[in-house]
N, C-alpha and C positions, 0 to 999 in steps of 0.2 A: 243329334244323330237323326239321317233321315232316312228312312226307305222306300227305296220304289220297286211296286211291283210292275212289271211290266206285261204280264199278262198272265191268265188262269181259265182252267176249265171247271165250270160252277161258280160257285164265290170264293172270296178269298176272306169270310170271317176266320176261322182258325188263324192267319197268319197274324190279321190284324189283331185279333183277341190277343194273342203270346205278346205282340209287340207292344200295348197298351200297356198289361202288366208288367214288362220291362223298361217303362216310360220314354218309349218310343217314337216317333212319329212314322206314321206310313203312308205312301200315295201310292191308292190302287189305280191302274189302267189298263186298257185293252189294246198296245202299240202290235200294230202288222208289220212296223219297218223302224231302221235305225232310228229319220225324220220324224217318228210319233216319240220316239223314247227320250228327244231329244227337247219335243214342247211338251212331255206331261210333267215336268215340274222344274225346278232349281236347285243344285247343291245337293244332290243326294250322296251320302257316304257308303250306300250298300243297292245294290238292283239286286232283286229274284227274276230270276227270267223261265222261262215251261222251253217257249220256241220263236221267239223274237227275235230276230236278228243282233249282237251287239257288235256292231263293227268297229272298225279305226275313228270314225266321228264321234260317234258316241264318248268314245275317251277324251275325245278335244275339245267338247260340249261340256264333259263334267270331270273337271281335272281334282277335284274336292273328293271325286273319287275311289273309295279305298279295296272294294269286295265286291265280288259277283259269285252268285251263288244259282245253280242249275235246278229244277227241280228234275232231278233224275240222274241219270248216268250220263247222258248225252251231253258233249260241251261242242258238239260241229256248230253251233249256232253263234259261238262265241269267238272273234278273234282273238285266238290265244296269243300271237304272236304281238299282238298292239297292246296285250293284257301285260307282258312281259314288258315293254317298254316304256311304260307306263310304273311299270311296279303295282300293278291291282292284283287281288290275289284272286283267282277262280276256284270255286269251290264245286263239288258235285254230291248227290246223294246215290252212290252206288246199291248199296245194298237194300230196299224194300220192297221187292219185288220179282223175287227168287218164289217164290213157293207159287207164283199165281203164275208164272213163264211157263216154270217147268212141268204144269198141270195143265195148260194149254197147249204146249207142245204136243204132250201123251196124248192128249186126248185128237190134236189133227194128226197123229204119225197113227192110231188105233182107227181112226172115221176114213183114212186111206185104207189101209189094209184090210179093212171089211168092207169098203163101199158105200158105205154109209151114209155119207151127203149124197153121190151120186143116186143111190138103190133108193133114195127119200124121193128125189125130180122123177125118177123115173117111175115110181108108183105115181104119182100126182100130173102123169101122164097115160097113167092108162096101163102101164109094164108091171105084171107079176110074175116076175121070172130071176132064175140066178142069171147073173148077169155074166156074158162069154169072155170080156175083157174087162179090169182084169180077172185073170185063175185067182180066186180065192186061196190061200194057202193057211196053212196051220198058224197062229204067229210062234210054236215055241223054233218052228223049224226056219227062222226067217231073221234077218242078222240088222240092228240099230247103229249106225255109223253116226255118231256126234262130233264133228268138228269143231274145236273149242272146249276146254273142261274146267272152266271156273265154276263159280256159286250156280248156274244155272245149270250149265251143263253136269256137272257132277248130283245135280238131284233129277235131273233127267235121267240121267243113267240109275240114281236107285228104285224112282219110280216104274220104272220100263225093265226091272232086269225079272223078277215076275212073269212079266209078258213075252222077253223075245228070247231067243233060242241063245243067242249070245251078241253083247253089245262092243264094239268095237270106238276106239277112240284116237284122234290127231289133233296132238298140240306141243307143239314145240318149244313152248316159254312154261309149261310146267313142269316144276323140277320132278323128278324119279321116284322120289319120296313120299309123294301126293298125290300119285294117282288111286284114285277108288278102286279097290277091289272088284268093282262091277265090268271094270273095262281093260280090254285088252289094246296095249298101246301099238299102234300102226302108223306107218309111213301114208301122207294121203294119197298118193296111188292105190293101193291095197285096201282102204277106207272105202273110195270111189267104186272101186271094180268086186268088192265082195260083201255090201251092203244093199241090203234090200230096200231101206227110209235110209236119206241121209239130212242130220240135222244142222241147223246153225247156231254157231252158239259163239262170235267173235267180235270183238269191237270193230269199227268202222274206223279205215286209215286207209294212205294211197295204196297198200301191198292187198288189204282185204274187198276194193271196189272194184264190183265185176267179179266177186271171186269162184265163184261157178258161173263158168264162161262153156263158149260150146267145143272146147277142148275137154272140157270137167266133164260135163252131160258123153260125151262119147266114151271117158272112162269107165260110165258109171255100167250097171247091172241091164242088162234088156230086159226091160217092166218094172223098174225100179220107182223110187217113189222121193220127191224134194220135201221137207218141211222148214223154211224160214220166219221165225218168230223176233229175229236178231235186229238185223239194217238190211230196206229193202235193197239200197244199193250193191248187195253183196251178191245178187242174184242178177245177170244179162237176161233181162226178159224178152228181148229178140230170139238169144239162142236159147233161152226157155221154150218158150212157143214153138219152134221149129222141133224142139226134143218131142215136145208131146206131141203136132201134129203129124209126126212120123209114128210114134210110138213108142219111142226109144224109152222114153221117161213115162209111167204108166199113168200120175196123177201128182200135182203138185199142192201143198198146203200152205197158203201166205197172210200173213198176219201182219205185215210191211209189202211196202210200195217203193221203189225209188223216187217217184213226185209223189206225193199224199196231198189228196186225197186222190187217186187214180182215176182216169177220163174213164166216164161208164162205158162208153164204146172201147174200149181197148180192148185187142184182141185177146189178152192174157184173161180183165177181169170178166170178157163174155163165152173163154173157152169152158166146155164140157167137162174137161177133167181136172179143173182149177175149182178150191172151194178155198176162200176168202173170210176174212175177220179183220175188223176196221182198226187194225193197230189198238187191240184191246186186250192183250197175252199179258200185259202186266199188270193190268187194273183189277181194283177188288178196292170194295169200301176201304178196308182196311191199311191196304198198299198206299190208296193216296194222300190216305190220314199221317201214313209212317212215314212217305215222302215228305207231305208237307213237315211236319215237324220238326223233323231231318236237316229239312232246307233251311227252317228259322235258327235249330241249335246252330247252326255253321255260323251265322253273320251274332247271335250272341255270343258263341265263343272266343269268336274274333275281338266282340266288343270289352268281352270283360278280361280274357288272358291276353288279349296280341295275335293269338294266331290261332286259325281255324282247323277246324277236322274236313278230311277228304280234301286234300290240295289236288289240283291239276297245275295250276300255276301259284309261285310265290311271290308274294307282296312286301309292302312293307310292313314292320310289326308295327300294330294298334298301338297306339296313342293316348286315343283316349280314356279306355278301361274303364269304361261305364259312366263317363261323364259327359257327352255326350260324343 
């Protein structure tokens, strides 16, 4: 049994440590593209991937191959479709990084609504003054529109109901049963047009890219406020930029990019009413301890029963069961 990592942010002792006590073998590496994942080793039975590419070759390189495992929620990086043909099973680590999103969120839907990054530059220019745009307003009297209401979204809303006058929500694939008490459920027309922050909180597919588009932005509230903490691609930052340089849209909060790391000249990441976080809304020591581990139980799960926890795609059942 062999493992390749194919790349990490810090080290990857932790993985290797688990893997060692499970008499493991592991190859760590740093691959940018299909072509590195494919000379940093031979025969691997399991890849951890963060944001490596694993394309169609990759499975034609390592046909010994049985598991892939995400560290994280995101599998855009993985051809799922080559995964399925192959029979490899893709695995993800959904859940550990709920509580560090949705205090992240709060806190750019809260640093909007007061001003607060802004009213920061502009003291450190010389400005002691309330500032004319935007009208400061109360928050109980001010409405939190979250689009999306899974594990994030739903502690966004208990975090924030406290703070805003009343939280409104759209989501389509949550049953009736399940919505939080904190949210009132709405059509997103109505979301768009009577929410003061509008939040993201949805997976990334062809239906949700571009999904506030410069149709969305005209629906929305005049001085209203964006906060995307989700997938940068969910947001047209063409017809972003034209919302805010008009006015329409008062000030936007992004934590994602559609390209990451975004050209410092880009007019979105040099406008005024744009305050920025380096795709860091999920991170906390603890997050990416619980991810890592997350990510290793999957491919031992796999190894000792047949078949792993958090499927996105299914495999063949394991074979081996801890032999190698």
């Amino acid at each position: 049994m062999k493992v390749l990592i194919t790349d990490y942010v810090g080290d990857a002792d932790l993985e290797r440590n688990l893997f060692t006590i499970a008499g493991i073998e592991t190859v760590v590496a740093q691959c940018r593209n299909a072509e590195e994942v494919a000379d940093a080793t031979s025969a691997p039975t399991a890849i951890m991937t963060a944001k490596t590419p694993i394309t169609a070759s990759v499975f034609k390189a390592f046909p010994e191959l049985k598991l892939i495992t995400s560290f994280g929620a995101s599998v855009e990086h993985i051809d799922l479709a080559a995964a399925k043909k192959h029979r490899v099973w893709v695995t993800n680590v959904p859940e550990y990084h709920a509580e560090e999103t949705a205090a992240h969120t709060l806190g750019m839907a809260l640093s909007l609504i007061r001003n607060l990054t802004f009213s920061d530059r502009a003291v450190r220019t010389g400005v002691w003054s309330i500032p004319d745009s935007p009208v400061l307003k109360r928050p109980s009297l001010l409405t939190l529109g979250l689009i999306g209401i899974g594990r994030v979204g739903s502690l966004v809303a208990r975090l924030a109901a406290p703070c805003f006058g009343k939280i409104l929500g759209h989501d389509p694939h949550l049953a009736a049963n399940r919505w939080p008490g904190e949210i009132t459920k709405v059509a997103l027309s109505q979301l768009l047009r009577d929410s003061d922050v509008v939040s993201l909180h949805i997976p990334l597919n062809d239906k949700t890219n571009n999904y506030l588009d410069a149709d969305a932005f005209k629906q929305m509230k005049q001085g209203s406020f964006i906060v995307n903490t989700s997938h940068g691609q969910h947001v047209d930052w063409r017809a972003l930029q034209a919302a805010l340089d008009s006015g329409h849209i008062a000030g936007a909060a992004l934590d994602v990019a559609p390209q990451e790391p975004p050209a410092v000249d880009h007019r979105i990441v040099q406008h005024p009413r744009v305050m920025l976080s380096p795709h860091t809304a999920y991170y906390s020591r603890e997050s990416d301890q619980d991810c890592r581990r997350k990510a290793v139980i999957n491919i031992l799960s796999w190894w000792k029963d047949g078949f792993p926890p958090n499927v996105m795609v299914k495999g063949k059942k394991g074979v081996a069961l801890g032999s190698g």
